[in-house]
C-alpha positions as CSV (number, residue, x, y, z in Angstrom):
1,X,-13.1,3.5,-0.6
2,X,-11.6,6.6,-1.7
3,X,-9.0,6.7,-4.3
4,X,-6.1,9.4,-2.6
5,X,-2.7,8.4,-2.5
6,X,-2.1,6.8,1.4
7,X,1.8,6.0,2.3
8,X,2.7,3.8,4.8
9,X,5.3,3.5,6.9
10,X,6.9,2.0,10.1
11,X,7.7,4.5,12.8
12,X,10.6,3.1,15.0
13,X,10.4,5.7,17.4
14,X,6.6,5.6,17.8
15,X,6.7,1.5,17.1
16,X,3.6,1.4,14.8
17,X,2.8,2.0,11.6
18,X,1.6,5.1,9.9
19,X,-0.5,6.3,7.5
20,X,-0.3,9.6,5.8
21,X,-3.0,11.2,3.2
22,X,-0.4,13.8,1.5
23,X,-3.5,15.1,-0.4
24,X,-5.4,15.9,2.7
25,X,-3.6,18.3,4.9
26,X,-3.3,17.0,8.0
27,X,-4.2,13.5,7.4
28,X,-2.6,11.1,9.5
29,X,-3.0,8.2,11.4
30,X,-1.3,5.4,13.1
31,X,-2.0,1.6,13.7
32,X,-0.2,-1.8,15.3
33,X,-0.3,-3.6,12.1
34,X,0.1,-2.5,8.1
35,X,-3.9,-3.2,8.0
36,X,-5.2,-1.3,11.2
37,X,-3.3,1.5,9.8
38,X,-5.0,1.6,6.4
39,X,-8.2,1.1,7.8
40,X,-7.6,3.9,10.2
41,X,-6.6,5.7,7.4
42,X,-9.6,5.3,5.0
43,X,-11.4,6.5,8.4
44,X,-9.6,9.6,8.8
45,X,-10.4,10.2,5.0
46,X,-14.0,10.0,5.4
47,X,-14.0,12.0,8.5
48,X,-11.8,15.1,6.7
49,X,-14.0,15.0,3.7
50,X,-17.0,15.3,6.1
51,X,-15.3,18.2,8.3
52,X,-14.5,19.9,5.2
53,X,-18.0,19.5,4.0
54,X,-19.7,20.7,7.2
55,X,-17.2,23.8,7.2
56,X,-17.5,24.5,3.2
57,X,-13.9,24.2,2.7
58,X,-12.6,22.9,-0.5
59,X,-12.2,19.2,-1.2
60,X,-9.1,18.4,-3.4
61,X,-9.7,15.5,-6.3
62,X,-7.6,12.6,-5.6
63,X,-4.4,13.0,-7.8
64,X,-3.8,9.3,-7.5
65,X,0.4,8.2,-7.1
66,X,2.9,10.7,-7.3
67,X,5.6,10.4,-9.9
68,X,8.8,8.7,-9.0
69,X,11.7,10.6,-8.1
70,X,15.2,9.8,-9.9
């Protein structure tokens, strides 16, 4: 399991959940339930790591949760 920050969310217009990798450009999937999300999720996160691998691009280091916001 990788350790970046994933939020999830219910998409009314869409009427699924998402799941959004802020870290990882572009990462972004979508699921039925809270849980098919997620593990779509930690899919898409192994898939862009291995893309970015095969292409030599940069991989960032998870920064882990984001700081409230007041």
């Amino acid at each position: 399991m990788h350790k970046y920050e994933i939020i999830l969310y219910w998409s009314e217009e869409d009427k699924v959940f998402v799941a959004e990798v802020p870290e990882l450009s572009g990462c972004i999937t979508h699921g039925e339930s809270q849980e098919e999300a997620l593990a779509a999720a930690q899919d898409a996160v192994q898939l862009w790591i291995d893309t970015s691998k095969e292409f030599g691009d940069p991989i960032p280091k998870p920064k882990g949760r984001r700081p409230m916001l007041a």
